[in-house]
C-alpha positions as a Markdown table, in Angstrom:
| # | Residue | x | y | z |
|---|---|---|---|---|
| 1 | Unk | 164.9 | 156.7 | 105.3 |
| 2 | Unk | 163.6 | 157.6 | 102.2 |
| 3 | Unk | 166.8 | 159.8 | 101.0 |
| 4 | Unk | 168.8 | 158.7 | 98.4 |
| 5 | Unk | 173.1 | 158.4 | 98.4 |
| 6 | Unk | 173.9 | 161.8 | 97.1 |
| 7 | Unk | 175.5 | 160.2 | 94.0 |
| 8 | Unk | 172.6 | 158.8 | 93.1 |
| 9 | Unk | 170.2 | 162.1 | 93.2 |
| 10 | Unk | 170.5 | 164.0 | 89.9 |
| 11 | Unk | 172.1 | 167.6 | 89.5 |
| 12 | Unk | 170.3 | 171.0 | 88.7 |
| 13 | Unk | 172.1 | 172.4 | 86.0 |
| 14 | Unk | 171.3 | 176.5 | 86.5 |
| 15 | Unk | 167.5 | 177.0 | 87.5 |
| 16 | Unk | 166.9 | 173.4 | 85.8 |
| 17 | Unk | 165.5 | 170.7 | 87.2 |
| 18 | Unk | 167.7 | 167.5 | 85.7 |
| 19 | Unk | 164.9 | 164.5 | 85.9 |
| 20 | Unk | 166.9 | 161.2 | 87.1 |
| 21 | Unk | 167.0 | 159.1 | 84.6 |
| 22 | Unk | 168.9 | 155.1 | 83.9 |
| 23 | Unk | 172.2 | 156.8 | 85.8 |
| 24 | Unk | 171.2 | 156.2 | 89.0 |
| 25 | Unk | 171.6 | 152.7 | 88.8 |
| 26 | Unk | 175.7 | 152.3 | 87.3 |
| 27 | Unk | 177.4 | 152.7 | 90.5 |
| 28 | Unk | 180.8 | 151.7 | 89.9 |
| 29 | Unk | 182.7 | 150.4 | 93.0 |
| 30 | Unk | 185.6 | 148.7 | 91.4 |
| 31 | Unk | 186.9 | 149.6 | 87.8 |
| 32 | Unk | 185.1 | 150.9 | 84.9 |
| 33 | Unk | 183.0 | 149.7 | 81.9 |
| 34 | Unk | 182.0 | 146.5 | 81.1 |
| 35 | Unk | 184.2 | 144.6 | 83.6 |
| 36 | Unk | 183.3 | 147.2 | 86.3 |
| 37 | Unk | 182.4 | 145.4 | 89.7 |
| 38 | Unk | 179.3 | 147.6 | 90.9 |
| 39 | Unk | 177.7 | 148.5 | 94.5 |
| 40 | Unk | 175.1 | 146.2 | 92.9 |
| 41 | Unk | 177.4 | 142.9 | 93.1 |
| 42 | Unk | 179.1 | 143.9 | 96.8 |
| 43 | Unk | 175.4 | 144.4 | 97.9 |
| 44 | Unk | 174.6 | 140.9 | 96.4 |
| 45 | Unk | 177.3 | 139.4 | 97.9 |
| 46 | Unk | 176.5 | 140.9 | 101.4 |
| 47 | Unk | 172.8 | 139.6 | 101.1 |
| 48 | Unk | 174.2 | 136.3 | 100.9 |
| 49 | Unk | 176.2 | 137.0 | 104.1 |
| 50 | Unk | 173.4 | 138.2 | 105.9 |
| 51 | Unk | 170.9 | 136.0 | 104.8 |
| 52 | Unk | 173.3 | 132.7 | 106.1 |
| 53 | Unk | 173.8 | 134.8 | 109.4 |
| 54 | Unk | 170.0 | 135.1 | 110.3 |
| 55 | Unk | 169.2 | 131.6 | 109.2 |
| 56 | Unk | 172.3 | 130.3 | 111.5 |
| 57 | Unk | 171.3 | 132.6 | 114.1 |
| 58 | Unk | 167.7 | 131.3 | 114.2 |
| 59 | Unk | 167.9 | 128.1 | 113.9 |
| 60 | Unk | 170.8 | 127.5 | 116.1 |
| 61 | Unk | 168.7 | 126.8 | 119.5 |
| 62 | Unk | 165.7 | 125.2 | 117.8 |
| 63 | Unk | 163.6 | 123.7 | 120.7 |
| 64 | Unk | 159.7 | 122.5 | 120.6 |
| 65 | Unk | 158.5 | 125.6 | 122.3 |
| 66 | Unk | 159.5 | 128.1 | 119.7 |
| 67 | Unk | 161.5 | 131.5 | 120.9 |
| 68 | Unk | 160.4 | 134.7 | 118.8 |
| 69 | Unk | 163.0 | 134.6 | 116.7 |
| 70 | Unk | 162.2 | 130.6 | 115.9 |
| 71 | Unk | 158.3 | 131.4 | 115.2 |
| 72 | Unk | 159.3 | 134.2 | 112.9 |
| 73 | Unk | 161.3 | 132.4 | 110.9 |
| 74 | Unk | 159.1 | 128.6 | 111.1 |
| 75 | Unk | 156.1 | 131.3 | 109.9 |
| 76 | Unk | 158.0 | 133.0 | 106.9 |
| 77 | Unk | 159.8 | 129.1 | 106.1 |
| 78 | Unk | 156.2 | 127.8 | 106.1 |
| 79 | Unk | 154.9 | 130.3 | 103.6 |
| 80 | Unk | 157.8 | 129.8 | 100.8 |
| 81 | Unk | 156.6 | 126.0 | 101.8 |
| 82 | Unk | 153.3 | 125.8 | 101.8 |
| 83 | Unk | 152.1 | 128.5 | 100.1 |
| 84 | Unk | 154.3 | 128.6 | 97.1 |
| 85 | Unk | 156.1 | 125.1 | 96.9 |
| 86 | Unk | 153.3 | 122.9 | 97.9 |
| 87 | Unk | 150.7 | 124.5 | 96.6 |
| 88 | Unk | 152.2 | 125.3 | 93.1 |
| 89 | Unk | 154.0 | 122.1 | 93.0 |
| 90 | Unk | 151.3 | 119.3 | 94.7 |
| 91 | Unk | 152.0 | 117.4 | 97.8 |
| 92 | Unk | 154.0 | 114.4 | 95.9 |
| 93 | Unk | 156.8 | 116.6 | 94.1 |
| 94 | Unk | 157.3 | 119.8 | 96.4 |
| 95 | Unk | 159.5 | 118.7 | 99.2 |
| 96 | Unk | 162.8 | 118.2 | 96.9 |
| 97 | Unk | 162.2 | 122.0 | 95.7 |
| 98 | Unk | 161.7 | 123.8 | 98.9 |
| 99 | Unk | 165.3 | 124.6 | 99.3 |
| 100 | Unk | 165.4 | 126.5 | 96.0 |
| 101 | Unk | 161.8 | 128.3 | 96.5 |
| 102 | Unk | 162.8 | 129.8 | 99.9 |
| 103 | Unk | 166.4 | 130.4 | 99.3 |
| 104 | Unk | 164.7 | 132.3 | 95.6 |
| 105 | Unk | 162.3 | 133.9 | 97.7 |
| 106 | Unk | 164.5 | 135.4 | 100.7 |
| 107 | Unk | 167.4 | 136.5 | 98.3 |
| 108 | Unk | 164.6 | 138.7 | 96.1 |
| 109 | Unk | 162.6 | 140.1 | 98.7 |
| 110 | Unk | 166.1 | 141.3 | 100.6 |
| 111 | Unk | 167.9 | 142.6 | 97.7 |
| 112 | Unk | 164.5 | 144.2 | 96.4 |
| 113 | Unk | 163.9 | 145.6 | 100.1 |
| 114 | Unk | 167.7 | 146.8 | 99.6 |
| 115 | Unk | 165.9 | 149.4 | 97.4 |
| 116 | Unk | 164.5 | 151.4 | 100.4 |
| 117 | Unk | 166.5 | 150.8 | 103.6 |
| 118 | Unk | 169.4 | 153.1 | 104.2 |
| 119 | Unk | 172.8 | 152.7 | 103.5 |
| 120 | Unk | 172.0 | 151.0 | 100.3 |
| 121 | Unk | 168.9 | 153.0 | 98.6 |
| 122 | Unk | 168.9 | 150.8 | 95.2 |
| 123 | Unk | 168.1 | 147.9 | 95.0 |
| 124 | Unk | 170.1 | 145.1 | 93.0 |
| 125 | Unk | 167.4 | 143.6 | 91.1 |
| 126 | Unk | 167.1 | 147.0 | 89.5 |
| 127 | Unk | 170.2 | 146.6 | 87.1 |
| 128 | Unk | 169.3 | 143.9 | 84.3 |
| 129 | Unk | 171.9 | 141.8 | 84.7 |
| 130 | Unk | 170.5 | 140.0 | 88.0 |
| 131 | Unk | 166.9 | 139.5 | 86.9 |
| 132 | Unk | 168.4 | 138.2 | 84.0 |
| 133 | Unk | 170.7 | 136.0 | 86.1 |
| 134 | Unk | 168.0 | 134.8 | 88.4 |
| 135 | Unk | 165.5 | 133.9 | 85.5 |
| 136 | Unk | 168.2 | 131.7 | 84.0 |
| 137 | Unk | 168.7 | 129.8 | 87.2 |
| 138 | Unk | 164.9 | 129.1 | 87.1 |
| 139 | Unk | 165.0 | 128.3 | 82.9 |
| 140 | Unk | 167.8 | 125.4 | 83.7 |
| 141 | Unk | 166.2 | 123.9 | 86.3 |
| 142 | Unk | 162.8 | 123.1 | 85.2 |
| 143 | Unk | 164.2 | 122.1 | 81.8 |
| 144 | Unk | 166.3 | 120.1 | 83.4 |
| 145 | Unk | 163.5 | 118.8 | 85.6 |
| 146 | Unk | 160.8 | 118.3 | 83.1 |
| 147 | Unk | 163.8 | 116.5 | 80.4 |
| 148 | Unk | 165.0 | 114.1 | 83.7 |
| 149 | Unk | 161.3 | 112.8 | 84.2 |
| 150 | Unk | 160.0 | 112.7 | 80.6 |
| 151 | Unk | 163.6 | 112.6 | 78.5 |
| 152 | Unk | 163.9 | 114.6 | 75.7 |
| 153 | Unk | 161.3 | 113.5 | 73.3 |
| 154 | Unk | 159.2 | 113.3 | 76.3 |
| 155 | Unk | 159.5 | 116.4 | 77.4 |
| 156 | Unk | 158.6 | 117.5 | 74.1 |
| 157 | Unk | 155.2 | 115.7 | 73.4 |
| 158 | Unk | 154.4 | 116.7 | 77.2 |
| 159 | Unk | 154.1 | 120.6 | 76.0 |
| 160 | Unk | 151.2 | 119.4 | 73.7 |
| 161 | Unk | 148.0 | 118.7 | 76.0 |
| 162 | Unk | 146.5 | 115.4 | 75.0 |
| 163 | Unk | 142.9 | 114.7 | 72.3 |
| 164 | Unk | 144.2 | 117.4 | 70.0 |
| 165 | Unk | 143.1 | 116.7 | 66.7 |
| 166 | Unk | 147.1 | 115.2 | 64.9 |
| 167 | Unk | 146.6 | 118.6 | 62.1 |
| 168 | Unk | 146.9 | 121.3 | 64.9 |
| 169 | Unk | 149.8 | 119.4 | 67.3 |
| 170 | Unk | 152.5 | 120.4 | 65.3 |
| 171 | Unk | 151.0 | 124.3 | 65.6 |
| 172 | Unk | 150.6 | 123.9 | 69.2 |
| 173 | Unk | 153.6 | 122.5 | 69.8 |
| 174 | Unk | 155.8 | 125.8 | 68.0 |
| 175 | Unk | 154.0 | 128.0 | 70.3 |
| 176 | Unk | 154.6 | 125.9 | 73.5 |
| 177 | Unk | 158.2 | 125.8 | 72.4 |
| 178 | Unk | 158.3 | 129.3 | 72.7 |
| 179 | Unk | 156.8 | 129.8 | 75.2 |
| 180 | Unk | 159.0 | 127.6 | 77.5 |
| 181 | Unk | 162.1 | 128.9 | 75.5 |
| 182 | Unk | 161.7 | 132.4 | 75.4 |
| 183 | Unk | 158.3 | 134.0 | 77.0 |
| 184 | Unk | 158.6 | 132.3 | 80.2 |
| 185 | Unk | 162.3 | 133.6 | 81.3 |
| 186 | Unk | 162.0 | 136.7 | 79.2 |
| 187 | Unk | 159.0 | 138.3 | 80.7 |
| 188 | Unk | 160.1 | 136.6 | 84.3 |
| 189 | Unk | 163.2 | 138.5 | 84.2 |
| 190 | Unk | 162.1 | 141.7 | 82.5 |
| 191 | Unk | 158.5 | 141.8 | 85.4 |
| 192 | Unk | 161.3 | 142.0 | 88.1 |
| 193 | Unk | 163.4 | 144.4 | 86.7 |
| 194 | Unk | 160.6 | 146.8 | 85.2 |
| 195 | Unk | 159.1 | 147.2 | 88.8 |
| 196 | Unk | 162.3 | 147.5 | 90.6 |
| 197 | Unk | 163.3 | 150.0 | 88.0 |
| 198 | Unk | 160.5 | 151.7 | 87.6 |
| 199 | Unk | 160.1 | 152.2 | 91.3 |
| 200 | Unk | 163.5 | 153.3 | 93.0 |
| 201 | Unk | 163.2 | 156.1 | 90.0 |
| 202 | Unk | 159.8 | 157.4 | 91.4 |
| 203 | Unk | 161.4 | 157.9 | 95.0 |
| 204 | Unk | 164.1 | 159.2 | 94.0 |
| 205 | Unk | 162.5 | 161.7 | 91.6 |
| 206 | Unk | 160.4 | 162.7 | 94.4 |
| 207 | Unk | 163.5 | 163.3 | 97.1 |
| 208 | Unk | 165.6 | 165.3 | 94.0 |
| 209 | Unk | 162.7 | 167.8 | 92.8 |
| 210 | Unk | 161.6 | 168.2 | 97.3 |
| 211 | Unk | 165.1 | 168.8 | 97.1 |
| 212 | Unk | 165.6 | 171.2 | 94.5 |
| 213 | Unk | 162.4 | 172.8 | 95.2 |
| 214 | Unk | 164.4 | 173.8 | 98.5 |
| 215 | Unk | 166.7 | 175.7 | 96.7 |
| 216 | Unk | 164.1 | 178.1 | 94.7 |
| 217 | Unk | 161.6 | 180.6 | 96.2 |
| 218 | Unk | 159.2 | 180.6 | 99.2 |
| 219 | Unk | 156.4 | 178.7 | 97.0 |
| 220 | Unk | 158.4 | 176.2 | 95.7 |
| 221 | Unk | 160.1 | 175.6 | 99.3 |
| 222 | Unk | 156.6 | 175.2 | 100.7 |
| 223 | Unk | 156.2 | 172.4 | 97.5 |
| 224 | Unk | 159.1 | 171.0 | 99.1 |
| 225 | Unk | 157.1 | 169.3 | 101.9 |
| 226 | Unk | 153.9 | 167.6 | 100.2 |
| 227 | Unk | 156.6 | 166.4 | 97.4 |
| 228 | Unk | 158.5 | 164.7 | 100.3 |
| 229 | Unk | 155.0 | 163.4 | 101.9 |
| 230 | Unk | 154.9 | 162.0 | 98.5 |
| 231 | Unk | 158.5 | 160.5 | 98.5 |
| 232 | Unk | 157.3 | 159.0 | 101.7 |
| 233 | Unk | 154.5 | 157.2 | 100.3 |
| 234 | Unk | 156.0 | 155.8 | 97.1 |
| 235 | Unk | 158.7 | 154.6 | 99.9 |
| 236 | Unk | 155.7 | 152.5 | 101.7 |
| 237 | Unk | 154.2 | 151.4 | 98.5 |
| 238 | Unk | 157.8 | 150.1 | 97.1 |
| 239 | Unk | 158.2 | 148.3 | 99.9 |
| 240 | Unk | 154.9 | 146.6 | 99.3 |
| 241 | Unk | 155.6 | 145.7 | 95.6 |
| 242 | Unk | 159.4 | 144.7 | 96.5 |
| 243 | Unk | 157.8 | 142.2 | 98.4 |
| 244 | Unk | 155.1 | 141.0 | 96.0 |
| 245 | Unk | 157.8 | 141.0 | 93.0 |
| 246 | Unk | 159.4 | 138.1 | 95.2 |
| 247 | Unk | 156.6 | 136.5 | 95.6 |
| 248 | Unk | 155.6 | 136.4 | 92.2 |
| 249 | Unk | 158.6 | 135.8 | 90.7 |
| 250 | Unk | 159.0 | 132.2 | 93.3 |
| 251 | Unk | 155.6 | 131.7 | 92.5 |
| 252 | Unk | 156.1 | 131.9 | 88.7 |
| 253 | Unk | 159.0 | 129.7 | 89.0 |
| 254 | Unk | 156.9 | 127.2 | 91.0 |
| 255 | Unk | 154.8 | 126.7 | 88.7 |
| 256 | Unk | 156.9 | 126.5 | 85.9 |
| 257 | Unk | 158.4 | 123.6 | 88.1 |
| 258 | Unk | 155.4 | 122.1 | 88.7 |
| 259 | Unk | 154.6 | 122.1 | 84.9 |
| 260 | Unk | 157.3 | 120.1 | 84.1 |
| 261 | Unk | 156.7 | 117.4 | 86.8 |
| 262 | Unk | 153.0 | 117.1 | 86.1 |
| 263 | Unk | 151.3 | 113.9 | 85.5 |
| 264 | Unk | 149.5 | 115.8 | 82.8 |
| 265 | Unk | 150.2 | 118.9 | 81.1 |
């Protein structure tokens, strides 16, 4: 499970070792260039699929005594719930953005788990584009939130927290505005893709230089096998900060929700 496609593992050229490098992650399915439509989007696409099928699935035969399928999902609903939504959010606000947390929250963790679970080996988030697209989603809506409760000029003089002295508002209020403009959805969608990025490339430099190693002398072969321990173990750590990227990146955009509802700032 922790091989890489063999398009996506870099060449030797000679007796050298070719690092992978930003390559890895244009795979092409349809088309070239710009307009290309990559393994990335079919991947997407099929996460949606999947996701609706298990959700279906489970929830099909709901009854009061739960089956194991029912209690897995009621546990993992009940965390994007309770954990992020209502306590980001507060108990008067949360319920109407519950839908959007966990449907946020699945969609990350399964196209970030996409990363390490054979046949896909890369995981979507890890091409800029779809942070970038999942960050705007989140940028819309709790602008759109926070200008629906306060209107516009509202929304405004709620950025700036109350018994400031009048000279330093309109300071405070600049930096606010860039900060809800352009730090927030930068740095949410650049978080995501940096450790998404950063990680497949680890694994797979592991698997390429156990593999290469494989193809030099008896020393390097017997460096094959701790480098592919090591592939191993940056396979089970991924996997543990795939998951925590989703969850901060929900939990982020809960707050940023609950920011724009709040009584105060």
């Amino acid at each position: 499970m922790i091989l890489a496609s063999a398009q996506q593992l870099p060449m030797a050229s000679g007796d050298e070792f070719v690092a992978p490098g930003s390559e890895i992650f244009w795979l092409p399915f349809i088309g070239e260039g710009d307009w290309a439509i990559t393994e990335q989007m079919i991947w997407g696409g099929v996460s949606v699929i999947l996701i609706c099928a298990a959700l279906i699935m489970l929830t099909r035969n709901v009854s009061i005594v739960p089956s194991k399928g029912q209690f897995l999902f009621e546990g993992f609903y009940n965390f994007a719930r309770n954990s992020i939504a209502r306590d980001m959010i507060g108990s008067k606000h949360f319920m109407r953005f519950v839908p959007f947390l966990f449907a946020l929250f699945t969609l990350l963790l399964v196209n970030n788990w996409f990363g390490i679970l054979p046949p896909v080996m890369n995981p979507t988030y890890g091409r800029i584009g779809f942070p970038i697209a999942a960050a705007l989603v989140v940028y819309v809506i709790y602008h759109w939130v926070g200008i629906k409760r306060y209107g516009i000029k509202g929304y405004f003089a709620h950025m700036v927290p109350d018994g400031l002295p009048g000279w330093i508002k309109p300071a405070i209020l600049v930096l606010e505005v860039i900060t809800y403009f352009i730090t927030r959805p930068l740095t949410l969608a650049l978080r995501l893709f940096g450790n998404m990025f950063a990680g497949h490339i680890l694994i797979v430099l592991f698997v390429s230089a156990a593999a290469y190693f494989l193809t030099q002398g008896v020393v390097f072969k017997l460096l094959a096998i701790p480098t592919f321990a090591m592939a191993g173990v940056m396979w089970l750590f991924e996997a543990l900060i795939q998951a925590l990227q989703a969850y901060v990146f929900t939990l982020l955009a809960a707050s940023y929700i609950a920011g724009a509802v709040a009584e105060d700032h």
